[in-house]
C-alpha positions in Angstrom: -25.1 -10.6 -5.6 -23.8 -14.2 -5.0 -20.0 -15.0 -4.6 -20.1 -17.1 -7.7 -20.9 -14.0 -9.5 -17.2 -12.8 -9.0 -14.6 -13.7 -11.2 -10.7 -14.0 -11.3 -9.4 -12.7 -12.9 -11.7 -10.9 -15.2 -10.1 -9.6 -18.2 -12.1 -7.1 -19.8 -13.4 -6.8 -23.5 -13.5 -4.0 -25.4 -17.0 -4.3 -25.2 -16.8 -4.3 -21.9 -14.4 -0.9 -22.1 -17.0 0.8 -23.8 -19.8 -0.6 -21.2 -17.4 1.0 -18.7 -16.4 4.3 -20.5 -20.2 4.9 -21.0 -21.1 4.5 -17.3 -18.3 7.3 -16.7 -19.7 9.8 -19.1 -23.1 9.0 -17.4 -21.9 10.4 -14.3 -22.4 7.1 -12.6 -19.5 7.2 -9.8 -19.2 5.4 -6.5 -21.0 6.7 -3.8 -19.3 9.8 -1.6 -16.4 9.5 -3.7 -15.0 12.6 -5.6 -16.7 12.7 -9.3 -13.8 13.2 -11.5 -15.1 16.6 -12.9 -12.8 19.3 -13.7 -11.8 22.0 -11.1 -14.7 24.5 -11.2 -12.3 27.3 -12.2 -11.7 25.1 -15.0 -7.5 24.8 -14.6 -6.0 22.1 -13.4 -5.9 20.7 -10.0 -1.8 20.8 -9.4 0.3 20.1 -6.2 3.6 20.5 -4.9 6.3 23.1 -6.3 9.4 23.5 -8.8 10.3 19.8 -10.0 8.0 18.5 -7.5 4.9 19.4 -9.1 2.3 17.1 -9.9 -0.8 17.2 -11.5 -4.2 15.2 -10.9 -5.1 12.7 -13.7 -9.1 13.3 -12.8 -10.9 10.0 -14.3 -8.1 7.6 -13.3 -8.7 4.4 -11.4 -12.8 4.3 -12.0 -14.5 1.5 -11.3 -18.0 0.8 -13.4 -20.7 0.4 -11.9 -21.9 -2.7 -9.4 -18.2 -1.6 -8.3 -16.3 -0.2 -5.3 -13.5 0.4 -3.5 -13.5 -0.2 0.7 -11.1 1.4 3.2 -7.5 1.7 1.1 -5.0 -1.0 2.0 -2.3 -1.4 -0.6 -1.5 -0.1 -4.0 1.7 -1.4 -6.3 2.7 -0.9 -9.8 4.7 -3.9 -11.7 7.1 -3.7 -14.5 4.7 -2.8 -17.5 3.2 -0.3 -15.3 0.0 -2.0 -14.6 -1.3 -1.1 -11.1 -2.3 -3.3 -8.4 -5.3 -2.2 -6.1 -6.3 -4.0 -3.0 -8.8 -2.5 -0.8 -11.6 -3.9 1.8 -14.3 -4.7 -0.8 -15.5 -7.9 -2.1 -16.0 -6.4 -5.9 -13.0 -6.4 -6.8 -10.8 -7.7 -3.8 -8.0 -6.4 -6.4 -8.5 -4.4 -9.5 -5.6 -4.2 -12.4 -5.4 -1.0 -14.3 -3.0 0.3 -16.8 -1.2 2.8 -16.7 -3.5 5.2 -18.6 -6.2 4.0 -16.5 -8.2 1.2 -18.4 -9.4 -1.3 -16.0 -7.7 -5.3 -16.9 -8.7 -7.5 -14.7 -10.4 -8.0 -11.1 -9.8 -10.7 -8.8 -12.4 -11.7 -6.4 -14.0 -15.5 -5.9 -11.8 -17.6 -7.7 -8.5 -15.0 -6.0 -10.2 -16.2 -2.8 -10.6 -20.1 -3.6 -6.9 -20.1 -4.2 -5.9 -18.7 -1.1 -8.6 -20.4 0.8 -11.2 -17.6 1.7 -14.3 -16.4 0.5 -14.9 -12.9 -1.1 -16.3 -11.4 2.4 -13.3 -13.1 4.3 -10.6 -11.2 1.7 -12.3 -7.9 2.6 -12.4 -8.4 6.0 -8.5 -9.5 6.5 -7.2 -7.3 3.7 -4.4 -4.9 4.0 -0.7 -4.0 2.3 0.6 -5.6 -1.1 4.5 -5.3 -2.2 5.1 -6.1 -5.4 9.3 -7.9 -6.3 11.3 -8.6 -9.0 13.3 -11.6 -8.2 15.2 -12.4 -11.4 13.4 -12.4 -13.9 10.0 -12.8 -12.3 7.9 -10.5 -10.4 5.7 -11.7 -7.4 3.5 -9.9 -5.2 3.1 -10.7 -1.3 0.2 -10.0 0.7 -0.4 -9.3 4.7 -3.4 -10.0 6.3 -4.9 -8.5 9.6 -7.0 -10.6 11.5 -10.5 -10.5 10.7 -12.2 -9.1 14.5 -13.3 -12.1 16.5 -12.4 -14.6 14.6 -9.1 -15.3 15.2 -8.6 -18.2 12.7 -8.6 -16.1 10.2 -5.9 -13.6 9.1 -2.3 -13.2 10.7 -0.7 -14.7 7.2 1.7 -13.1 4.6 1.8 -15.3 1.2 3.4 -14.7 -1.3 1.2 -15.2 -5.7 2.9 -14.8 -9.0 1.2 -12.1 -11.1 -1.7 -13.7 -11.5 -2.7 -14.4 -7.7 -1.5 -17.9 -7.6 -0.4 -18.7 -4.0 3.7 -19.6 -4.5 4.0 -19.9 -0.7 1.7 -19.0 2.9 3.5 -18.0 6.0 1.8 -17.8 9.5 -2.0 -19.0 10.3 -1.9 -21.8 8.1 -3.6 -25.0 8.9 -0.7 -27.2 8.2 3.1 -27.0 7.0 4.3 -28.5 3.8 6.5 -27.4 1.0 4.9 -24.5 0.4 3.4 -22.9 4.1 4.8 -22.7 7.2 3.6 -21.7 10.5 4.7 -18.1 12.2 3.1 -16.5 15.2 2.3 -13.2 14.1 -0.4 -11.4 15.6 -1.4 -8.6 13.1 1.6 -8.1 10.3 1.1 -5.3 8.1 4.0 -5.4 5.6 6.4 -6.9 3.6 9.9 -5.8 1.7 12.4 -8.0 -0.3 16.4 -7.2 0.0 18.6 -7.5 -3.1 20.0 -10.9 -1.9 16.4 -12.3 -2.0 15.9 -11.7 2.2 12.3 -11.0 3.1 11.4 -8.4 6.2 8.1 -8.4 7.3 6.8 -6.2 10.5 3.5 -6.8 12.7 2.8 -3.6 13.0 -0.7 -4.0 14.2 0.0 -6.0 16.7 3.4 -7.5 18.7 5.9 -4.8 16.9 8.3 -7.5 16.0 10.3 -7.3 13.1 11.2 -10.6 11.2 13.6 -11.5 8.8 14.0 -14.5 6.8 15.7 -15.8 3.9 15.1 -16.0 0.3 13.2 -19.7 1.2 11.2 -18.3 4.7 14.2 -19.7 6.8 14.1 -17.6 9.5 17.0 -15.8 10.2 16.3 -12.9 13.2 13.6 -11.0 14.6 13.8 -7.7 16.6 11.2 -5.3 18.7 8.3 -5.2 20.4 6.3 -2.3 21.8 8.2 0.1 24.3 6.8 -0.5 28.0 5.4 2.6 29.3 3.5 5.2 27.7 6.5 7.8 28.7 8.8 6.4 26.2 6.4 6.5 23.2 7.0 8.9 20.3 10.3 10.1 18.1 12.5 9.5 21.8 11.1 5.8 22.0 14.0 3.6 22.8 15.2 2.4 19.6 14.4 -0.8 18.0 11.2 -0.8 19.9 7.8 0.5 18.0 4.3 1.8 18.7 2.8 0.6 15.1 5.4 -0.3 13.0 3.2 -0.3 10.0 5.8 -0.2 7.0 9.1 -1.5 5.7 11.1 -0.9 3.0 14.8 -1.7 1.7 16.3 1.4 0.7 19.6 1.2 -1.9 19.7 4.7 -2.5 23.2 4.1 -0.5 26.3 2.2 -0.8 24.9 -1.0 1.2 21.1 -1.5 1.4 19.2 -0.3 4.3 15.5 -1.7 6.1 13.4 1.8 6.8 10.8 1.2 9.6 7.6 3.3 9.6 6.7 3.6 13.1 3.8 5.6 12.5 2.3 6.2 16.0 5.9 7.1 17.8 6.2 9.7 14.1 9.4 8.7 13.4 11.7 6.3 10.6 13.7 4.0 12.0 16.7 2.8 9.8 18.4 -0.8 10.5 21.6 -2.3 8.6 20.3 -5.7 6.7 21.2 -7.7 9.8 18.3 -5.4 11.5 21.2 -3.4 13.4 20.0 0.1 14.5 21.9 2.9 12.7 19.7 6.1 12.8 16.5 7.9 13.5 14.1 10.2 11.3 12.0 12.7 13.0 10.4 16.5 11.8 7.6 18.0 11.0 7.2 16.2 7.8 7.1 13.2 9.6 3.1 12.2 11.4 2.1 9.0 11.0 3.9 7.5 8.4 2.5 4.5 7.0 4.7 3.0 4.3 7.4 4.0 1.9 8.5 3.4 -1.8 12.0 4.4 -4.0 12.0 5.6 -7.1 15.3 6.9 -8.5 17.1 9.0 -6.4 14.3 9.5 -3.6 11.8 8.1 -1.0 8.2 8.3 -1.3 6.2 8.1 2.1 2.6 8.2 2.5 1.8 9.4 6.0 -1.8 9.0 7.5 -1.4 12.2 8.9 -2.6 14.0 5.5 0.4 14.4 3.6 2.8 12.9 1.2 6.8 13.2 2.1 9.8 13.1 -0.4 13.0 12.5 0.9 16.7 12.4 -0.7 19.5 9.6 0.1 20.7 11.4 2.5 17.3 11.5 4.5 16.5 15.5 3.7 12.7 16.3 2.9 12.5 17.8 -0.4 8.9 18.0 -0.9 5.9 18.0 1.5 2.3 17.4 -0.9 -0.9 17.6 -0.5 -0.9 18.8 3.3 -4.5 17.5 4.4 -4.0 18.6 8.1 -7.1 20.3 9.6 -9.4 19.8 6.9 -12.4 17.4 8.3 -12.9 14.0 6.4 -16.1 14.1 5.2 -14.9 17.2 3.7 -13.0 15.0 1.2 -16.1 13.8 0.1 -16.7 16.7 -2.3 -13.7 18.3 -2.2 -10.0 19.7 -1.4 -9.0 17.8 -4.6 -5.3 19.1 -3.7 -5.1 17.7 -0.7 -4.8 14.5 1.2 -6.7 12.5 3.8 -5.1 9.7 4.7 -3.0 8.5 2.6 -2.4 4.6 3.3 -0.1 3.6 0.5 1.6 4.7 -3.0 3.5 3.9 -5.7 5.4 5.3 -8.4 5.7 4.4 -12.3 8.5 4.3 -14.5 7.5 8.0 -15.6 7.7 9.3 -12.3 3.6 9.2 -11.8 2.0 8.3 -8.6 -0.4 6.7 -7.5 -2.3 6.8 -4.3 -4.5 5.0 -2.0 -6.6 6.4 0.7 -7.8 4.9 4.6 -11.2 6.0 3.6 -14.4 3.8 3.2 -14.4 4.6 -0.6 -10.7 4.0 -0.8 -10.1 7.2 -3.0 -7.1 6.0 -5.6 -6.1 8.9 -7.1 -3.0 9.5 -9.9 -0.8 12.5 -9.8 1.5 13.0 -12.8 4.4 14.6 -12.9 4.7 18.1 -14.8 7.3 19.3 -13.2 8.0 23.3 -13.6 11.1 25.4 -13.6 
């Protein structure tokens, strides 16, 4: 299929539902991914425990067919509860679903014209989203990894409206103006907003800095870099140093907002004050690889690539461990272990305590697990 065959974004009829709905009852799925079908013992497929129990919504996220998902990179949900879903594909470079699951829209070719790329260049740079209310208006800001030899392309954050219009570019750009700057980044991977409008963005696939700039990209500080001998990797790394600091997140589940750091290859969280001041480190064995993190309520979600999902209180306590993966060999996924997890790269949470997440497999696997919570 040519590029000019993608559109952005394409809003769906309801002819076009039905289209979709029928290819789903035909059993028409994407390739190596699980079906959708009901357990075989025909109960539900249900993970974690007590209030942290969570059951799998089997048909969400389906794509129809001529569709699919690439290796997960970033999933966020926005204030209607319409989720975002970026992955390394060229159809759709991100797909728009509701909350119940109804595909909306998918971006592709005309997503890529506004930011400069082609389809194939999307999917070969793609990686984390992070979706912000500022306001009264929400944005969502992309990282890019750099796309394997070619080095001109990649090593950018930007930040669209909710429609994928480019509001600003920060990094590899070809030129500053009003609305791009340059940055040397070698490989960021994500992005978090503070309550006073400061961004934080880590390049945690390549020279573990962490940056941090003002509501306008006025840069402000940076901190890190990669520890320098292999004995001082892992939880006991000196501190404010990092071996893949993949994810960032501003936590206000205390009195003044903190900046978690996912350093996923030393296993540990590392938690800075807003002026990027070391305060404290998280370690355990609920803590792998952790990739990113997201707050809802009273708690922190992490997605760790190690096979599992954390949940941790305020005061940094695990609460909940799903969906322990660990040991279970990935193709196995393929047709199975529908309770557990593979890789989990990214997730997000709903306003009804739903969530949704992303896999680092080569069929993405987007899953969502509703709450149903039991006494």
């Amino acid at each position: 299929m040519s590029t000019s065959a993608y559109l952005f974004p394409r809003r769906l009829t309801r002819r076009d539902f039905l289209q979709t709905t029928s290819v789903s009852a035909a059993g028409v799925a994407l390739a190596g991914c699980v079906t959708g079908e009901k357990d075989p013992t025909g109960t539900a497929v249900r993970i974690g425990s007590g209030p942290w129990t969570y059951t799998l919504d089997e048909d969400w996220g389906k794509l129809p067919a001529g569709m699919n998902y690439g290796l997960g990179c970033g999933i966020v949900v926005d204030s209607r509860d319409r989720v975002y879903v970026t992955s390394r594909s060229v159809n759709p470079c991100v797909a728009v679903f509701s909350r119940e699951g109804r595909l909306l829209e998918t971006w592709s070719k005309d997503f890529g014209d506004k930011i400069g790329y082609s389809p194939e260049q999307i999917m070969a740079t793609a990686h984390c989203i992070y979706w912000s209310k500022e306001g009264r208006n929400e944005f969502l800001y992309f990282t890019e990894n750099v796309a394997g030899p070619d080095k001109n392309l990649g090593k950018r954050v930007y930040k669209t409206d909710l429609k994928g219009k480019v509001l600003y570019a920060i990094g590899n750009v070809e030129k500053e103006d009003s609305t791009s700057q340059k940055f040397t980044w070698t490989n960021p991977t994500d992005v978090a907003v503070a309550p006073n409008g400061d961004i934080y963005v880590v390049d945690g696939y390549g020279s573990q800095i962490v940056s941090r700039f003002d509501k306008n990209f006025k840069h402000l500080k940076t901190i890190g870099g990669r520890a320098a001998a292999d004995a001082l990797k892992g939880p006991n790394a000196p501190h404010g140093t990092f071996n893949t600091c993949h994810g960032i997140w501003v936590s206000t589940l205390r009195a003044e907002p903190e900046i978690y750091i996912a350093d996923r290859a030393n296993s540990r969280y590392e938690v800075f004050d807003l002026n990027l001041k070391y305060k404290r480190t998280i370690s355990g064995d609920f803590v792998r690889n952790p990739c990113c993190f997201y707050q809802h309520k009273d708690h922190i979600y992490i997605p760790d690539l190690g096979g599992l999902i954390a949940i941790i209180d305020r005061n940094d306590r695990p609460v909940a461990r799903l969906g322990d993966g660990k040991g279970v060999k990935k193709e196995e996924f393929e047709t199975g272990h529908r309770d557990k997890f593979a890789t989990p790269h990214a997730m997000c949470v709903d306003s009804k305590g739903d969530f949704y997440v992303l896999e680092w497999l080569p069929y993405g696997r987007v899953r969502k697990f509703k709450h149903t919570p039991m006494a």
